[in-house]
C-alpha positions in Angstrom: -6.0 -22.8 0.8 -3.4 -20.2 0.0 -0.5 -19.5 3.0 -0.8 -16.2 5.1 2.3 -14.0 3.8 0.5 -11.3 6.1 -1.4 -10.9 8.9 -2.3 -7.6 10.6 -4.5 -7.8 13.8 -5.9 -5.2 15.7 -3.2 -2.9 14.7 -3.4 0.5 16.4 -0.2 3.1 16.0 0.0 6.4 18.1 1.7 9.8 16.9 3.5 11.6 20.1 3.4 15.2 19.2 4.5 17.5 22.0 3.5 16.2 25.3 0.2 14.2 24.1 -0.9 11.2 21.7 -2.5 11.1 19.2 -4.2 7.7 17.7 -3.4 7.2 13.8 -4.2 3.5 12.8 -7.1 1.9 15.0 -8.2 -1.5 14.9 -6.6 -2.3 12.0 -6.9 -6.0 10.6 -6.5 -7.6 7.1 -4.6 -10.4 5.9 -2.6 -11.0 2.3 -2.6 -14.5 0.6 0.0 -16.1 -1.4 0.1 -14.4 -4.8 -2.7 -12.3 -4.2 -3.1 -8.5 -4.9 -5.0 -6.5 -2.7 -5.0 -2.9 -2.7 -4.9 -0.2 -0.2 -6.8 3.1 -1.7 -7.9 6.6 0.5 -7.3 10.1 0.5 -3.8 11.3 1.9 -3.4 11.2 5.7 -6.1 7.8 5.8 -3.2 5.8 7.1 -2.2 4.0 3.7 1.6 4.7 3.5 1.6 4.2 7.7 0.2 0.4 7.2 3.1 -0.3 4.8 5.9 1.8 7.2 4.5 -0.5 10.0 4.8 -3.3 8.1 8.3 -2.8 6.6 9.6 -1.8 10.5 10.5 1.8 9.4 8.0 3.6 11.7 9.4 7.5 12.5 10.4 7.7 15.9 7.3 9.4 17.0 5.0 6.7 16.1 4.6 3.6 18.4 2.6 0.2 17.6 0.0 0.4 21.3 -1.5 -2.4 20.5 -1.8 -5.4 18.1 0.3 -7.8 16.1 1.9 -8.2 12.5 2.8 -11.2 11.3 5.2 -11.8 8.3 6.1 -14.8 6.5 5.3 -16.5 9.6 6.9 -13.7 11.9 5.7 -11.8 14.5 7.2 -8.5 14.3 8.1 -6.5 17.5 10.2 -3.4 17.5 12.7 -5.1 19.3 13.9 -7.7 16.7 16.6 -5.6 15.5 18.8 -7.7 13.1 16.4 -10.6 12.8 14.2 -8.0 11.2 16.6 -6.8 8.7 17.2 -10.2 7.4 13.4 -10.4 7.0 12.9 -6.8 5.4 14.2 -7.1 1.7 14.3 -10.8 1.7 10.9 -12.0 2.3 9.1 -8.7 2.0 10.1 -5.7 0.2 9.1 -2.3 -0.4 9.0 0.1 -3.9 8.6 3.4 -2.3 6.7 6.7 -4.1 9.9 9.0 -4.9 12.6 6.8 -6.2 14.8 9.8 -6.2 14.4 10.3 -2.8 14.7 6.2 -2.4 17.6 5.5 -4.0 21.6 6.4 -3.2 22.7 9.5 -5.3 26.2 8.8 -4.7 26.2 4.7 -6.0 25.6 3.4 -9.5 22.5 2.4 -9.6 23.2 -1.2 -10.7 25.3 -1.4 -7.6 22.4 -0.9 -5.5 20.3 -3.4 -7.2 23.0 -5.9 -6.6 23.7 -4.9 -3.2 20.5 -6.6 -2.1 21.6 -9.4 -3.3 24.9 -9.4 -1.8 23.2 -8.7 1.6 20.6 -11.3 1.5 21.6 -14.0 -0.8 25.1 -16.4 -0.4 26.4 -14.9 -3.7 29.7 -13.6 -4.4 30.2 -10.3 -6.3 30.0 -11.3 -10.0 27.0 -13.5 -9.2 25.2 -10.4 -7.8 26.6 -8.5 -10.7 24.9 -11.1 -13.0 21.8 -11.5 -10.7 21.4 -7.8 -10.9 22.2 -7.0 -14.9 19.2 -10.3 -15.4 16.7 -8.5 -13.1 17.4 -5.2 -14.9 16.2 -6.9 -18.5 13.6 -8.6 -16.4 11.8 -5.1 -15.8 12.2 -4.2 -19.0 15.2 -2.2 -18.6 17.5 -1.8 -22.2 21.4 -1.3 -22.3 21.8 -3.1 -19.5 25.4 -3.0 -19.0 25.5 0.7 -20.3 23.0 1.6 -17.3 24.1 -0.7 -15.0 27.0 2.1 -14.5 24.7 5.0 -14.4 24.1 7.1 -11.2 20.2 8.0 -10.5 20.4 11.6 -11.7 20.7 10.4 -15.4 17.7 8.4 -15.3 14.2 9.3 -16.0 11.4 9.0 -13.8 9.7 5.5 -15.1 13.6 4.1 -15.5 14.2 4.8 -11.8 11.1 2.9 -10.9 11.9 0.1 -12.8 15.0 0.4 -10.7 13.4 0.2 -7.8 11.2 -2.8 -8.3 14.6 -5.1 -9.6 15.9 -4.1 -6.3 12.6 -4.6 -4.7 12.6 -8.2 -6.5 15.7 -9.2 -6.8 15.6 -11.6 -3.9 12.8 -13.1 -4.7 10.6 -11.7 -1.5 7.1 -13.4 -0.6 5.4 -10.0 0.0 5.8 -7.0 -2.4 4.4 -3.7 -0.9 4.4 -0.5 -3.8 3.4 2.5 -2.0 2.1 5.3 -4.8 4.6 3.8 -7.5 3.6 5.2 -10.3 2.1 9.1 -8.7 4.8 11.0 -10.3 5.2 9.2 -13.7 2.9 10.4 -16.7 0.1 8.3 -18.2 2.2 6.2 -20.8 4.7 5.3 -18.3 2.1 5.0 -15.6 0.4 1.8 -17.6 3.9 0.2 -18.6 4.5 0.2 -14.6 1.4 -1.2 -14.0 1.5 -4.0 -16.5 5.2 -4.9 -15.6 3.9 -5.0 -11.7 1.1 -7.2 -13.0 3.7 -9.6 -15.0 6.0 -9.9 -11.8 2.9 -11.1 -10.1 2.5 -13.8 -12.1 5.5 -14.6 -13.2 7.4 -14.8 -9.7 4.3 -15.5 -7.4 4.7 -12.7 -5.4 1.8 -11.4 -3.4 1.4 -7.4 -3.6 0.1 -5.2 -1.2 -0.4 -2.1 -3.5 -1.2 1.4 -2.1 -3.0 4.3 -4.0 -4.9 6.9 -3.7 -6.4 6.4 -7.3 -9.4 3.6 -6.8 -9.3 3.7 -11.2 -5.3 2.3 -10.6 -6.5 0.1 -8.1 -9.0 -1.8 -10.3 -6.8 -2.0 -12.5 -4.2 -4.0 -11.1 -5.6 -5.5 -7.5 -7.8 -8.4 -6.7 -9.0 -7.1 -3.2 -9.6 -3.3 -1.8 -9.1 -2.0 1.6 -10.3 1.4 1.9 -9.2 3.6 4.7 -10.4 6.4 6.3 -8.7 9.0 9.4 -7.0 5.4 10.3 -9.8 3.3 9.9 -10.4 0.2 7.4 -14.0 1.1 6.6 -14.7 -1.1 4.1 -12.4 -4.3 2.6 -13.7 -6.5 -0.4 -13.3 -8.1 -3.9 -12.6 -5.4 -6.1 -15.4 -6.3 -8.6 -17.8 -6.4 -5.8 -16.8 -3.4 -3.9 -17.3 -1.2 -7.8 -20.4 -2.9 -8.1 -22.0 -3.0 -4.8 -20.2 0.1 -2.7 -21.8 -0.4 0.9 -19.9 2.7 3.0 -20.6 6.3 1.8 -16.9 7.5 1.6 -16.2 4.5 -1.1 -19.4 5.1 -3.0 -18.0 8.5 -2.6 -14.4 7.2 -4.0 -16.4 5.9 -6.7 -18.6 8.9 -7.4 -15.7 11.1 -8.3 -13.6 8.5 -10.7 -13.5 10.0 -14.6 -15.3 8.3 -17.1 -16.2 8.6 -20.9 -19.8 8.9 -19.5 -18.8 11.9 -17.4 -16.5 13.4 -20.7 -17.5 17.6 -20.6 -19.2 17.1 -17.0 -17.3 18.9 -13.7 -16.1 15.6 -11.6 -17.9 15.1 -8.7 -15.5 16.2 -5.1 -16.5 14.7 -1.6 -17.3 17.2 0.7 -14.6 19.0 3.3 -11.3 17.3 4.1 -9.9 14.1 6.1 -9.2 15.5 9.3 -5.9 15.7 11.3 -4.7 14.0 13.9 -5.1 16.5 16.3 -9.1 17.0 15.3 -9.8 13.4 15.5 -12.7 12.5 17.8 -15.5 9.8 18.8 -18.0 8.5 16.9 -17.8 7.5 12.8 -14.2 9.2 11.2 -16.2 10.0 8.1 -19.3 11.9 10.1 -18.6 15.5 9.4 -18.5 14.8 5.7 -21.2 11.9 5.6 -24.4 13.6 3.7 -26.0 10.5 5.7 -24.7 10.6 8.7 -27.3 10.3 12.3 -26.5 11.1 15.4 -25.2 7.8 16.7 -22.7 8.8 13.9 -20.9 11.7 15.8 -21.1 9.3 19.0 -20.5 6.0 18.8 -17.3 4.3 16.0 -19.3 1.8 14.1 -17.9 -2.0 14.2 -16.8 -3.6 11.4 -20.1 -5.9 9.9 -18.9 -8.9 7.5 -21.7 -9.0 4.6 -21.2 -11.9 2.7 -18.9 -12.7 -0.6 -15.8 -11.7 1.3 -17.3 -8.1 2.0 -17.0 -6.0 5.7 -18.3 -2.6 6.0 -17.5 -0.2 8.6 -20.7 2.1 9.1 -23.9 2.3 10.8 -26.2 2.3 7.8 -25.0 -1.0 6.9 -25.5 -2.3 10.7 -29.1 -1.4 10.6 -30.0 -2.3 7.8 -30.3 1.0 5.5 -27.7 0.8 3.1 -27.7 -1.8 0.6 -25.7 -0.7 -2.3 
């Protein structure tokens, strides 16, 4: 059986805003395998990018882990680990943030900053992380290596920066690779290249991935296993095959519903309903109750537990749990 890399149990993170709290992960718990993709997918403000910040240590300062435990490469994490959690961050798990503009230095060559990981994590002198750094570049697919190696972010285009970003991401070789929205702001074209160059490094370097979207169409095509989140919740978590196939919460058969297809070509895509709620309107009883066209009272009242159905597959919902919702 495949090693744990991750292990998230329990997990529940609290937003101070003001003078009161306000709950934004609950209950959280999934794990990730050696070399295995799983995939986090929801609307924005479902708690996607939050599980990776929580991961990767880089909460704001106005969230707090209450309660729970992470576990990487055989690590508990605790806010208090300071410099043991640097050496783990970037060497055993790494992160390829959304904007890479925003992620990476404007004022260092970008080549530099690749091999500035290296020289952090790795016992290498200069020239070796020069050379470590120049290899990973080609490795992403990167062309006048030496040429770009000099260049400063600004002179990049979008797709190039993100292939930055994942040889810095990978240049030390990390257990865990968590890509938060890395390909939102590229176009199509360079949208699939990243994908099948995220796929490659998979395979080729055995690193797990822990890939975050809010596109369930990107997710299938580059995961193994979905998590779906909703307002904070994991509502449903399964093999990605099964989870197209046989959807069993509403807001993923809603997901689902509203992906583009050549059968739905001329046809107005399908929208769910209302919006993900706040922070500051979240209440009792089932997150995704005020937009559930099935939803009871018991909905409103009482947060559903988390059922395990058979072939890897747990729901979050109160259909499921009495028995009227079979997808």
């Amino acid at each position: 059986m495949a090693n744990t890399l991750l292990a998230i149990r329990e997990l529940d993170v609290t937003f101070t805003i003001g003078k009161k709290q306000y709950p934004a992960l609950r209950q959280l718990s999934f794990q990730v395998k050696e070399k295995e993709r799983v995939g986090i997918v929801g609307e924005s403000g479902c708690g996607k990018s939050l599980t990776s910040l929580s991961v990767m240590g880089l909460l704001p300062e106005s969230a707090t882990i209450t309660r729970g435990e992470i576990n990487v490469a055989g690590k508990a994490w605790s806010p208090g680990m300071g410099e043991e959690w640097n050496a783990t961050r970037g060497r055993h798990v790494a992160m390829i943030f959304q904007d890479p503009m925003s992620a990476l230095n404007p004022l260092m060559p970008v080549g530099k900053q690749i091999a500035e990981m290296a020289l952090t994590h790795l016992s290498v002198s200069k020239q070796e992380a020069k050379e470590l750094a120049l290899g990973m570049m080609a490795k992403v697919g990167l062309s006048r290596i030496n040429q770009l190696y000099g260049e400063y972010p600004h002179r990049l285009s979008g797709g190039m920066m993100q292939r930055i970003m994942i040889a810095m991401a990978l240049i030390c070789k990390p257990k865990l690779l968590i890509a938060d929205e890395p390909t939102t702001a590229l176009d199509v074209t360079i949208q699939a290249q990243i994908l099948d160059l995220l796929r490659e490094m998979n395979r080729s370097t055995n690193t797990a991935m822990l890939f975050i979207s809010h596109d369930l169409g990107v997710i299938r095509e580059v995961c193994e296993r979905v998590i779906v989140m909703y307002a904070g919740y994991m509502v449903e978590d399964a093999p990605v095959q099964e989870i197209l196939e046989h959807p069993k919460h509403p807001y993923t058969a809603a997901l689902l519903q509203a992906l583009p297809s050549i059968e739905k070509r001329g046809q107005l895509l399908y929208t769910i309903p209302g919006r993900v709620p706040p922070l500051t309107e979240r209440g009792d009883g089932c997150p995704f109750a005020g937009r559930c066209p099935r939803a009871s009272t018991i909905c409103h009242t009482k947060t559903p537990e988390l059922e395990t159905c058979g072939n890897g597959h747990r729901v979050r919902c109160h259909l499921y749990a009495e028995g009227k919702i079979f997808a």
